[in-house]
Kinemage of the C-alpha trace (Angstrom):
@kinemage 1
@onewidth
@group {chain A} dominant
@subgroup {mainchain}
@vectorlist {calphas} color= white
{ca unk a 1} P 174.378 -125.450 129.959
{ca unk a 2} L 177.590 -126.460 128.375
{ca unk a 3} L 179.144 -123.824 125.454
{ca unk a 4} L 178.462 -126.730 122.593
{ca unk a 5} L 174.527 -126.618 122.979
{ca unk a 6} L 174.883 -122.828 123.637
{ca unk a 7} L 176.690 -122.620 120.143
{ca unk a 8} L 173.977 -125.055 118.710
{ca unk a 9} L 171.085 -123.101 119.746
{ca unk a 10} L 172.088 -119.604 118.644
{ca unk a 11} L 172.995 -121.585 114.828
{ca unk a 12} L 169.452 -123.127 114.779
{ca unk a 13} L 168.029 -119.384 115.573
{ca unk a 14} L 169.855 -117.763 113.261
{ca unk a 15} L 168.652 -120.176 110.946
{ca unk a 16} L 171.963 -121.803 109.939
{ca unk a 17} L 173.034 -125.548 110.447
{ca unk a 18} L 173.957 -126.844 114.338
{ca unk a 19} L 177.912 -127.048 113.454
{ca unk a 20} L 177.791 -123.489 112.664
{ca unk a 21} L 176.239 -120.476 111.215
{ca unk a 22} L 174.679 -119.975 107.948
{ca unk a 23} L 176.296 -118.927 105.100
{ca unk a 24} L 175.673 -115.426 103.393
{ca unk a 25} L 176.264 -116.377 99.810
{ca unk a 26} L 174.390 -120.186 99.798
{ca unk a 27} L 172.192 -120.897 97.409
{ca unk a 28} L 168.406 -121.461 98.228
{ca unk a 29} L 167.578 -124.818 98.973
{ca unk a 30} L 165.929 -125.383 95.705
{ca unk a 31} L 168.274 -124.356 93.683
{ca unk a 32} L 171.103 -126.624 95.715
{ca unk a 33} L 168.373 -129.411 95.253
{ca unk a 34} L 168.066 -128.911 91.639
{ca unk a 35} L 171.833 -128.132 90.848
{ca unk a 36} L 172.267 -131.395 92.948
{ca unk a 37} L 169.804 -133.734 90.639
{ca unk a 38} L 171.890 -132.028 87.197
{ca unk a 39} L 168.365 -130.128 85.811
{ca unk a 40} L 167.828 -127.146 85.189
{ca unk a 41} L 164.876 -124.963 85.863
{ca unk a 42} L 162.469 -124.619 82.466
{ca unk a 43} L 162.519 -121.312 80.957
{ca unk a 44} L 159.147 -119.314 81.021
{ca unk a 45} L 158.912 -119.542 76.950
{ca unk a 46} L 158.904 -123.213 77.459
{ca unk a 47} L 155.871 -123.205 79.775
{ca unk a 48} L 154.033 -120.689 77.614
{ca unk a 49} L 154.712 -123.031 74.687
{ca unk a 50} L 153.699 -125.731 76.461
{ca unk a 51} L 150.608 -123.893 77.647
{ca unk a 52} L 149.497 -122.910 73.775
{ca unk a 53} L 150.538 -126.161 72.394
{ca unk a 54} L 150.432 -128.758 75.355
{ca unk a 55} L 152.907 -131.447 76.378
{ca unk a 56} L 153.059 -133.225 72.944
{ca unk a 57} L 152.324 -130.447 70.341
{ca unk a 58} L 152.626 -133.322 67.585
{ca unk a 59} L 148.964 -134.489 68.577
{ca unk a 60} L 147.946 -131.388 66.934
{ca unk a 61} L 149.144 -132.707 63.591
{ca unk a 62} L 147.267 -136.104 64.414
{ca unk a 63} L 144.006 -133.474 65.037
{ca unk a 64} L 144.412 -131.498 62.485
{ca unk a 65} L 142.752 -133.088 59.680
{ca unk a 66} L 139.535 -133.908 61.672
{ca unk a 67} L 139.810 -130.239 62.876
{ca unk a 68} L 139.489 -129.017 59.169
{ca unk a 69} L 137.140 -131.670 58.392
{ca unk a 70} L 135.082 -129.994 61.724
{ca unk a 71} L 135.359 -126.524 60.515
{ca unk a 72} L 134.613 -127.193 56.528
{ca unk a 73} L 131.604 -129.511 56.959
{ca unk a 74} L 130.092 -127.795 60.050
{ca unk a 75} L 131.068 -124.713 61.493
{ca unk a 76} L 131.173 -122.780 58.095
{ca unk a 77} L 128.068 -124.075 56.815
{ca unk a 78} L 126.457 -123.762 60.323
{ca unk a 79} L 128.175 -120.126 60.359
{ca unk a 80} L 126.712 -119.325 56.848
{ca unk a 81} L 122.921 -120.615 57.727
{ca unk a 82} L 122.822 -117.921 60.754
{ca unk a 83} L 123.907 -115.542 58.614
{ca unk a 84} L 121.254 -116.628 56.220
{ca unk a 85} L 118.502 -116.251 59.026
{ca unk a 86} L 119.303 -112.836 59.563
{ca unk a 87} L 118.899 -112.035 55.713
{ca unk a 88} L 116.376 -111.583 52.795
{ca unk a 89} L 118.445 -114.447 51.208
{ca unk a 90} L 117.219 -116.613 48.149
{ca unk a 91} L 119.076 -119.172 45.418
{ca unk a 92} L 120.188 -117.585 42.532
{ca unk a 93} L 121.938 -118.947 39.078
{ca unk a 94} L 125.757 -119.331 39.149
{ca unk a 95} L 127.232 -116.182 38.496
{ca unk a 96} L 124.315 -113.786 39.520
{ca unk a 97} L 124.891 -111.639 42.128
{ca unk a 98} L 121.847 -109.880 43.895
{ca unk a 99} L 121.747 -107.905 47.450
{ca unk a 100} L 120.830 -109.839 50.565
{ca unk a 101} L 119.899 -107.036 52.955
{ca unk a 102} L 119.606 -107.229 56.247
{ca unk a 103} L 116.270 -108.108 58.091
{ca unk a 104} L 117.036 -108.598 61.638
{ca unk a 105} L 114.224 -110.735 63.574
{ca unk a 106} L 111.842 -110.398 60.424
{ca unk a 107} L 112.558 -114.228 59.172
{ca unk a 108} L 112.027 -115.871 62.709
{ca unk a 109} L 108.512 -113.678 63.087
{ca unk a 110} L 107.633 -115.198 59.683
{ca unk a 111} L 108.215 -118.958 60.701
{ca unk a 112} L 107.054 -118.493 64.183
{ca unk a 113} L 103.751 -117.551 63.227
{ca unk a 114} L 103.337 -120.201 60.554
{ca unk a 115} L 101.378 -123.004 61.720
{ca unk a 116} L 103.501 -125.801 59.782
{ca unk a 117} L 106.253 -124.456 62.036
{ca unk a 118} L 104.323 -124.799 65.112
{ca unk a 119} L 103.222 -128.266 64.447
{ca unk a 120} L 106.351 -129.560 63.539
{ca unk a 121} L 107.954 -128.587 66.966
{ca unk a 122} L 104.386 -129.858 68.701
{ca unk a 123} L 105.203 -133.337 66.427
{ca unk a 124} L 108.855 -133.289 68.059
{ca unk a 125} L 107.888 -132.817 71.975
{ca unk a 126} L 105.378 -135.811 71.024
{ca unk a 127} L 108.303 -137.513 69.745
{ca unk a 128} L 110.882 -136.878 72.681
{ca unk a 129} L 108.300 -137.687 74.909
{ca unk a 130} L 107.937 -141.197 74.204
{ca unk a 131} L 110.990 -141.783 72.464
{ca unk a 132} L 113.339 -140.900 75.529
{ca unk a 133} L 112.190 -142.500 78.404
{ca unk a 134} L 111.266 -145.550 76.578
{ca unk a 135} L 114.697 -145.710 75.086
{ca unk a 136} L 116.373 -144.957 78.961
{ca unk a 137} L 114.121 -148.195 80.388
{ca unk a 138} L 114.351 -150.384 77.500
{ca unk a 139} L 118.422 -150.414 76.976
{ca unk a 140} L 118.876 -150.527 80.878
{ca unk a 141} L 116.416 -153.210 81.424
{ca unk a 142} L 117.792 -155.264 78.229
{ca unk a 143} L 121.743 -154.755 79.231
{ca unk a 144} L 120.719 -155.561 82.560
{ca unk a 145} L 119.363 -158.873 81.907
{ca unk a 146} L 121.861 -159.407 78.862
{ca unk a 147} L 124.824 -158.786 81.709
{ca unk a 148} L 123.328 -161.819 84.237
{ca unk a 149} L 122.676 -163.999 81.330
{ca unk a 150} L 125.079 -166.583 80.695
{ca unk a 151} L 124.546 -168.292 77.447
{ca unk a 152} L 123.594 -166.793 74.189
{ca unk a 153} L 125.055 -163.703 75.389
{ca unk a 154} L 126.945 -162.766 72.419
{ca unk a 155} L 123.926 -163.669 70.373
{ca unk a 156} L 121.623 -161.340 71.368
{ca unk a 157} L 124.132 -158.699 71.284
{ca unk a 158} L 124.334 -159.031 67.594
{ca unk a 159} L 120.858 -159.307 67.358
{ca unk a 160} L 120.208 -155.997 69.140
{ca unk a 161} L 122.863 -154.348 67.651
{ca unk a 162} L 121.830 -155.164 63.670
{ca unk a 163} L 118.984 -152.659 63.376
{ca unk a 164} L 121.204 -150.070 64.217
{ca unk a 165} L 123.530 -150.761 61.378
{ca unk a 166} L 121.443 -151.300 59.153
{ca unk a 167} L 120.153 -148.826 56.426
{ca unk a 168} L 116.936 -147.300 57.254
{ca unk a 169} L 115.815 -147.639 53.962
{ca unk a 170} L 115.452 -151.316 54.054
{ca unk a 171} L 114.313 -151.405 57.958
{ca unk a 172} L 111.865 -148.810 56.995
{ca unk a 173} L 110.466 -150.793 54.071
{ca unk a 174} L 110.175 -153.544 56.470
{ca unk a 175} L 108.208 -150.986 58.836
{ca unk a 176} L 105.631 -150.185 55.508
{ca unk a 177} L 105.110 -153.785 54.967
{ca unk a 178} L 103.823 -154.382 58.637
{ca unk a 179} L 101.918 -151.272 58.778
{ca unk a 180} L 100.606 -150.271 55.975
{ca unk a 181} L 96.354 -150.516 55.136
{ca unk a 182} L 97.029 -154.227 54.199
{ca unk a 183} L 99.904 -154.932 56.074
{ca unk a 184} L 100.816 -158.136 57.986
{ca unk a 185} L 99.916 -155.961 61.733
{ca unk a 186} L 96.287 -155.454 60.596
{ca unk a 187} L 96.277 -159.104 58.981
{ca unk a 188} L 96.816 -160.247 62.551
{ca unk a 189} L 95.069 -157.889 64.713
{ca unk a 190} L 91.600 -158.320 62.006
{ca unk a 191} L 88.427 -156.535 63.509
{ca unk a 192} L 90.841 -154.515 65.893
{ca unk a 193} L 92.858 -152.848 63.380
{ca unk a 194} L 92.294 -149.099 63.803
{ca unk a 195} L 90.862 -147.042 61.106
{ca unk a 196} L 92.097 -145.488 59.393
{ca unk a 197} L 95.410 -147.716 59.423
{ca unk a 198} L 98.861 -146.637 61.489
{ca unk a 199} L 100.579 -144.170 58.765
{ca unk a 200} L 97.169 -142.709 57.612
{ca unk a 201} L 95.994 -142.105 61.655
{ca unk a 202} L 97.458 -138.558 62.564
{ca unk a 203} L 97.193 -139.945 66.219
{ca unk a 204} L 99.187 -143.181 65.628
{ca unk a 205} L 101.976 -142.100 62.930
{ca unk a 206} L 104.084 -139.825 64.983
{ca unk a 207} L 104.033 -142.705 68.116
{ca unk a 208} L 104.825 -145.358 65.720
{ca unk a 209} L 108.112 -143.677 64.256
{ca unk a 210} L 108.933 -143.110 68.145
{ca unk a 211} L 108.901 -146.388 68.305
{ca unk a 212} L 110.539 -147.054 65.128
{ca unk a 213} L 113.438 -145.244 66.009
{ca unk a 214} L 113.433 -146.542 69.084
{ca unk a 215} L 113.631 -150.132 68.192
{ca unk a 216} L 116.658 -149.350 65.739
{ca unk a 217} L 119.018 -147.104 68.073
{ca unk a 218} L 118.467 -149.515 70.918
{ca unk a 219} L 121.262 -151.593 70.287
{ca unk a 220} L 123.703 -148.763 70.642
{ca unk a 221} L 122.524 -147.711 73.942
{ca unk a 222} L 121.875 -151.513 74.629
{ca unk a 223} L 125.919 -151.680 74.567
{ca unk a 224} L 126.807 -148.428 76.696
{ca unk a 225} L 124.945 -149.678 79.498
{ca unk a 226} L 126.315 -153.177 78.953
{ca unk a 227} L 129.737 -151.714 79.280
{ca unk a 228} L 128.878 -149.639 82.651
{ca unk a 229} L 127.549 -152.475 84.040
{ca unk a 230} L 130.207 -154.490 83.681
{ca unk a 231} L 132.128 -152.006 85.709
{ca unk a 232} L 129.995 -152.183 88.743
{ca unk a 233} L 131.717 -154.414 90.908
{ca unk a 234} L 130.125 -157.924 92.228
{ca unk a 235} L 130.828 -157.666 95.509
{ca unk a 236} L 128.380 -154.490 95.634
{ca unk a 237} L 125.289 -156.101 94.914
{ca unk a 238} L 126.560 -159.203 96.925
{ca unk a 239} L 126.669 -156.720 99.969
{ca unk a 240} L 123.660 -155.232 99.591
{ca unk a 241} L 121.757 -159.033 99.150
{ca unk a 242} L 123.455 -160.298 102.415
{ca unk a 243} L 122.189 -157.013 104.588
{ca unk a 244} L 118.679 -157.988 103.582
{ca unk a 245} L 118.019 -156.249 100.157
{ca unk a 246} L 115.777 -157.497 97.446
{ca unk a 247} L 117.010 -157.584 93.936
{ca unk a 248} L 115.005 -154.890 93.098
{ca unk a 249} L 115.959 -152.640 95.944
{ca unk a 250} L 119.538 -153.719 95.303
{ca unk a 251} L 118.938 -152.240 91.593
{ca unk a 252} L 117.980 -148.970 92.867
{ca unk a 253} L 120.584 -148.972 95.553
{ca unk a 254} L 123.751 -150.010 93.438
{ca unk a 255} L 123.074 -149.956 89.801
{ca unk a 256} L 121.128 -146.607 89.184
{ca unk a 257} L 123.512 -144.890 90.491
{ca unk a 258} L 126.418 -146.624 89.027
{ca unk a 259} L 125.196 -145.857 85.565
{ca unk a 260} L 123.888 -142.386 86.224
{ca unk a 261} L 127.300 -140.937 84.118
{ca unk a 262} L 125.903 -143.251 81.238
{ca unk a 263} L 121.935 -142.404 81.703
{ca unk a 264} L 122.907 -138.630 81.516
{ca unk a 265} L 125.142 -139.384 78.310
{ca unk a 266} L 122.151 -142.046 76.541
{ca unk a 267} L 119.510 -138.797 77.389
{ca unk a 268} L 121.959 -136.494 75.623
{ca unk a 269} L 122.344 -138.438 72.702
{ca unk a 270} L 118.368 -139.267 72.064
{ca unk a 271} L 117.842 -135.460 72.704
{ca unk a 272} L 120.581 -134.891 69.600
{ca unk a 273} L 119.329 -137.831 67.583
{ca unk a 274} L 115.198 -136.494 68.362
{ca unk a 275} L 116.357 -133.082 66.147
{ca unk a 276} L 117.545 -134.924 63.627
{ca unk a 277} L 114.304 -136.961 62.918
{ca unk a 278} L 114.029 -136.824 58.647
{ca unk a 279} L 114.458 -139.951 57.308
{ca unk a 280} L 111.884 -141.861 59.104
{ca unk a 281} L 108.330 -138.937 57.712
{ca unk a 282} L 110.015 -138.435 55.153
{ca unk a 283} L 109.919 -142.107 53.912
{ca unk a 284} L 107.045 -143.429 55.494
{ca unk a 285} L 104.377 -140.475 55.284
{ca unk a 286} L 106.030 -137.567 53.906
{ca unk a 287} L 105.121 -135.611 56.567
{ca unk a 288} L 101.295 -136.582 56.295
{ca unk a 289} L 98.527 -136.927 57.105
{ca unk a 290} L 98.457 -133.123 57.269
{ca unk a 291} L 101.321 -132.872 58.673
{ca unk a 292} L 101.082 -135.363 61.792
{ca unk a 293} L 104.354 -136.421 61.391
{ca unk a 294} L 106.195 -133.330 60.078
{ca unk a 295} L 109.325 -132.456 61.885
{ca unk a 296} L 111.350 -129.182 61.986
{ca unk a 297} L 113.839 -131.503 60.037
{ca unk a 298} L 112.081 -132.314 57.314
{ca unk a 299} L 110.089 -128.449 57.664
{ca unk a 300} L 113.308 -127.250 56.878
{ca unk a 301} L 114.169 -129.212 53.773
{ca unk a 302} L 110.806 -128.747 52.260
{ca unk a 303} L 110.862 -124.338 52.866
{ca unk a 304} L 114.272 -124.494 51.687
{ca unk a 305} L 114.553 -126.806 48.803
{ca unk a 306} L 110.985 -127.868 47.624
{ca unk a 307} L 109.546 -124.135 48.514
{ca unk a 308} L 113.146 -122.136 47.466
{ca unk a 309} L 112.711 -120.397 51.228
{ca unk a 310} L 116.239 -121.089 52.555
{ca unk a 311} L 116.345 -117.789 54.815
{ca unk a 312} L 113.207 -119.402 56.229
{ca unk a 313} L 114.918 -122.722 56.409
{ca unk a 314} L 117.751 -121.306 58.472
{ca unk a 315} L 115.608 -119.594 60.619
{ca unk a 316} L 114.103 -123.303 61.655
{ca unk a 317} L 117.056 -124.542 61.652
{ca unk a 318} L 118.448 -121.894 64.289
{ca unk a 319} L 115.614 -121.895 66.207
{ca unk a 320} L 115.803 -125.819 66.699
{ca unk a 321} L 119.822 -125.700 67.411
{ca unk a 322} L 119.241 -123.575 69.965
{ca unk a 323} L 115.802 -125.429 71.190
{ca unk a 324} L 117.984 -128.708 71.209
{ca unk a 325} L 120.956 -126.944 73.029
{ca unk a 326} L 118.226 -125.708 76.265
{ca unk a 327} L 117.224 -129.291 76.486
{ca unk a 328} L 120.118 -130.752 76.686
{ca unk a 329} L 121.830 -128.275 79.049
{ca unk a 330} L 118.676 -128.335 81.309
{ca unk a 331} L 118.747 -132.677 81.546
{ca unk a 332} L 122.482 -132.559 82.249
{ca unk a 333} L 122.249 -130.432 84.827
{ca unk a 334} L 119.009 -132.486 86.321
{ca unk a 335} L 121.261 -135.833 85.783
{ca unk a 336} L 124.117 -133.952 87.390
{ca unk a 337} L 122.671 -132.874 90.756
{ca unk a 338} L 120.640 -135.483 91.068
């Protein structure tokens, strides 16, 4: 072996270049890179700020007033009703000042063994129960045929999506006039009208406003399926028709699971929307007949308003936050592995 590839050879071992040994006092490669490109490194402040306050700190000023909006509407209100559970608390006239002792557990033992309470919650499962599912199958099935139609499309958009922006109070009065004792539902139906009528039957009034609500958030839901099936690509469901599938297998196969993200986020929402049932018994029965269609909800405004209970109140109220919160962890994490 000739002395040039000898020389080469002991340079590449001792790690320096093949025309000749490494330098003691070179700079790392890095640094050479980065001295070569004119930047310089970014100081660790920097990164901590940039941590703390992210890449474009002046999106916290765009935030902020939503942020205050957040923590003044609900997190100090919500913050002051748990404190309220916890306490012998009562109103009071302006200016008065009383003691609110402490009473631990005592206000939850009260409500929980109050059979209003109990049949409120009982009135809500009923209520999720139908309300849910049917709301899942109904905006799927709708979206689904509103994406394959091809004319009047934008029509029946708008004419799912009206109920939903409309006031309650007049879709609700439209509700009374169809079912009420001599309503226009019991004119048609005649000899198989049930008695007594739809809001007076305590088996009938809490499955109707399921349905009421249903029918008037539909649109909503109607339009976030609409939107993730428009994502799905064509050539998916054109596949799975030429290997042999029926339309129906080819929904199962391809859509279902292409909406999943969007079924998960419609179950959420009803679960959210379910605890916040008030205005529906509250203008069509009142919470009657004997409380078939009370709701924690409307429980809640009547011990704390009507009744001047509002450490009771806020011991419903915490008691359904967290209630709502189990649910809705437990069907995301269904929707999730499955």
């Amino acid at each position: 072996m000739t002395a040039p590839h000898l020389h080469r050879q002991e340079a590449r071992a001792a790690g320096g270049s093949p025309s000749g040994p490494k330098l003691q006092g070179s700079s790392p490669p890095v640094r050479r890179a980065s001295a070569r490109s004119g930047r310089q490194p970014r100081p660790r402040r920097a990164h901590r700020v940039e941590r703390w306050l992210g890449r474009h700190p002046f999106g916290l000023a765009l935030t902020a007033p939503y942020t205050v909006f957040v923590l003044v509407v609900f997190a100090i209100p919500f913050g002051f009703g748990v404190w309220m559970a916890f306490h012998d608390y009562f109103f009071t006239a302006p200016g008065v000042s009383v003691p609110h002792p402490f009473v631990g557990f005592d206000n939850f033992t009260a409500v929980l063994g109050d059979g209003d309470t109990r049949r409120a919650f009982r009135n809500l499962g009923i209520f999720m129960a139908i309300n849910i599912p049917l709301t899942v199958v109904l905006a799927l099935s709708l979206a689904a045929a509103l994406n394959a139609a091809t004319r009047w499309r934008v029509f029946f958009r708008v004419s799912y999506y009206v109920p939903y922006v409309t006031a309650s109070v007049a879709t609700l009065a439209v509700w009374l006039f169809l079912f009420n004792g001599s309503g226009a539902v019991n004119h048609a139906l005649g000899a198989w009208a049930p008695d007594p009528s739809w809001l007076a039957n305590k088996h009938l009034v809490m499955p109707l406003i399921a349905l009421y609500v249903t029918w008037k958030q539909l649109g909503f839901y109607v339009l976030l399926y609409l939107a993730a099936l428009q994502n799905v690509p064509r050539e998916l469901h054109e596949a799975a028709l030429t290997d042999g599938a029926g339309r129906w297998q080819a929904f199962r196969a391809v859509t279902l699971p292409a909406v999943r993200p969007v079924t998960s986020l419609v179950v959420l929402l009803s679960l959210i929307t379910s605890g916040q049932i008030f205005t529906e018994p509250f203008l069509l029965t009142g919470g009657g007949p004997n409380g078939a269609s009370l709701t924690p909800a409307l429980l809640i405004y009547q011990r704390g308003l009507e009744q001047g209970e509002p450490d009771a109140a806020a011991a419903i109220g915490l008691i359904l936050v967290t209630a709502v919160l189990i649910l809705a962890t437990i069907s995301r994490r269904v929707m999730e592995r499955n």
